[in-house]
C-alpha positions in Angstrom: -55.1 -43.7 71.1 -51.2 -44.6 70.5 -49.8 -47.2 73.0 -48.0 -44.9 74.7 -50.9 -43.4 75.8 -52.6 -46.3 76.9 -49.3 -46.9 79.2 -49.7 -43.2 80.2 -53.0 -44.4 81.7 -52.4 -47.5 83.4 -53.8 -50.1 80.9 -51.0 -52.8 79.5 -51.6 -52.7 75.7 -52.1 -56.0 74.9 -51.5 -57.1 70.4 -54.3 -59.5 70.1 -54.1 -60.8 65.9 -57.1 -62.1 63.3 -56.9 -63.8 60.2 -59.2 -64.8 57.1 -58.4 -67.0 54.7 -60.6 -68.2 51.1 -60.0 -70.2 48.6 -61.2 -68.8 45.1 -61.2 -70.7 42.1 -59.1 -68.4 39.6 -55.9 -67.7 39.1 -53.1 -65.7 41.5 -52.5 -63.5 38.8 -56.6 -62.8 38.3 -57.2 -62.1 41.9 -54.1 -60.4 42.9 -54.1 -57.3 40.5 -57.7 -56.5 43.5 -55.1 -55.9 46.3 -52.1 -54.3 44.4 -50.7 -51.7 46.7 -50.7 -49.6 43.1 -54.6 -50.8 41.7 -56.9 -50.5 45.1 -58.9 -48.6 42.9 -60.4 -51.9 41.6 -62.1 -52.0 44.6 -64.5 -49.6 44.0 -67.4 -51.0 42.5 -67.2 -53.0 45.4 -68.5 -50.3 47.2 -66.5 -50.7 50.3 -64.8 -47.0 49.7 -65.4 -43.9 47.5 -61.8 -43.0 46.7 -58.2 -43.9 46.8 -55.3 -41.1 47.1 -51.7 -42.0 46.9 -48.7 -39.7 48.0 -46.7 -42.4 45.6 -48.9 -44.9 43.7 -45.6 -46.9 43.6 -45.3 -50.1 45.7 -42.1 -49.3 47.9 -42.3 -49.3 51.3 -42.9 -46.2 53.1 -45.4 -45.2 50.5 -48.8 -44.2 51.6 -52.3 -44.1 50.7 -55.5 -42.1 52.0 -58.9 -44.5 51.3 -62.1 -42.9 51.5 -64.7 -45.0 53.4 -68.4 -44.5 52.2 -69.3 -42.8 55.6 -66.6 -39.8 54.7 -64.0 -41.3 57.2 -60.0 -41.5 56.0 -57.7 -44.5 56.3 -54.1 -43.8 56.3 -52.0 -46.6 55.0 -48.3 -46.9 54.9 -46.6 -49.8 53.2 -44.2 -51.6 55.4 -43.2 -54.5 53.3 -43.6 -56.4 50.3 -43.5 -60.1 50.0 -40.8 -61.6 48.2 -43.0 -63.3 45.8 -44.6 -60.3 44.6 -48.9 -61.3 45.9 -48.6 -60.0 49.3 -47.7 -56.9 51.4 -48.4 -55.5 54.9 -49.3 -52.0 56.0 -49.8 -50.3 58.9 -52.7 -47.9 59.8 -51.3 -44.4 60.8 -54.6 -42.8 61.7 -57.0 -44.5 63.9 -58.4 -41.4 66.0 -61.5 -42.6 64.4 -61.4 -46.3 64.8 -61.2 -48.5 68.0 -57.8 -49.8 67.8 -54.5 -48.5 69.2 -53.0 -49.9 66.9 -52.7 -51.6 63.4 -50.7 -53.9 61.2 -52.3 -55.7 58.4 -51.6 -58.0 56.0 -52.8 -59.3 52.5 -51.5 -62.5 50.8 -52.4 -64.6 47.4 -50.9 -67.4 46.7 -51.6 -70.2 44.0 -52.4 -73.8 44.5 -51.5 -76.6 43.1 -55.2 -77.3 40.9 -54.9 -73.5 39.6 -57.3 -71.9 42.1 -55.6 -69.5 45.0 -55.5 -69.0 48.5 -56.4 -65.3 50.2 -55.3 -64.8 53.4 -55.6 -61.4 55.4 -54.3 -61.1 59.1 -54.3 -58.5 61.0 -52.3 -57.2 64.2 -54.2 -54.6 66.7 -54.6 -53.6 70.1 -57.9 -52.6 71.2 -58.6 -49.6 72.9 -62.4 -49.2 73.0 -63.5 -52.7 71.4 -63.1 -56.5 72.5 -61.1 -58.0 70.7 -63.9 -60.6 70.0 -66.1 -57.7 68.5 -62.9 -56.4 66.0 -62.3 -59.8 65.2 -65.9 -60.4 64.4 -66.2 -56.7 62.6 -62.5 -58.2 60.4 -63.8 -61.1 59.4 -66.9 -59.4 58.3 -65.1 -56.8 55.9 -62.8 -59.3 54.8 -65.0 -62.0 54.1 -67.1 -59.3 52.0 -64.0 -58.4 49.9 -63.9 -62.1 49.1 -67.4 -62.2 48.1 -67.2 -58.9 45.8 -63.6 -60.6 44.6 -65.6 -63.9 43.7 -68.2 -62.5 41.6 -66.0 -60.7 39.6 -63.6 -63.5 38.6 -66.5 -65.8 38.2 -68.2 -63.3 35.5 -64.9 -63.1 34.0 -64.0 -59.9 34.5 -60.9 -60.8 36.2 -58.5 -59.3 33.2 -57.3 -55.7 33.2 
């Protein structure tokens, strides 16, 4: 449901926002190359999707992406921007038909710290249409936080290179 049609109806759409954050105890480099708009597909053995589809695999905004979830669903990203220091980028969701937001603007940062660990942060903007926004933040923090774990045990194996 778009928020037009949400005005359409007589409910004020209302951006409510979440946000994750992690420390990880690896490089920027060694953790970014997980959330590349271009390498999502290191992901997969995560298990949180079965596919990845790009209309252009290149990071420029505008470019999208079609992820397939385990269940069968699709998520349609579009990149907005890119982050001038090259470890972070937001997209926006274009389908959510399926999901129980109006709307969606996400977020994914890495930056490194001083001691040569690095700092993930994911943040999201949404408007609820048939969730709280207590239960999407609690579902977001969830997914992300499982992203960090599968992220974790991959750099801490070593397997951080490629």
């Amino acid at each position: 449901m778009s928020r037009a049609q949400i005005r359409q109806i007589g409910f004020q759409s209302v951006t409510e926002s979440a946000r994750v954050e992690a420390q990880l105890a690896a490089p920027a480099d060694a953790v970014w190359r997980f959330f590349r708009w271009d390498n999502l597909e290191a992901m997969l053995p995560g298990g949180f999707f079965t596919a990845v589809d790009y209309d252009k695999r290149a990071p420029v905004p505008g470019a999208t992406r079609t992820i397939t979830l385990a269940g069968g669903q699709k998520v349609v990203e579009r990149l907005e921007s890119l982050s001038p220091t090259g470890h972070g980028f937001r997209y926006r969701v274009l389908n959510l038909a399926d999901f129980p937001l109006a709307d969606y603007l996400g977020s994914v940062s890495v930056s490194p710290e001083e001691d040569g660990s690095c700092r993930i942060v994911f943040s999201c903007e949404f408007v609820p249409s048939r969730i709280s926004a207590a239960e999407w933040r609690e579902i977001y923090t969830a997914m992300q936080t499982a992203f960090i774990d599968f992220i974790r045990s991959q750099v801490e194996t070593g397997d951080a290179h490629g």
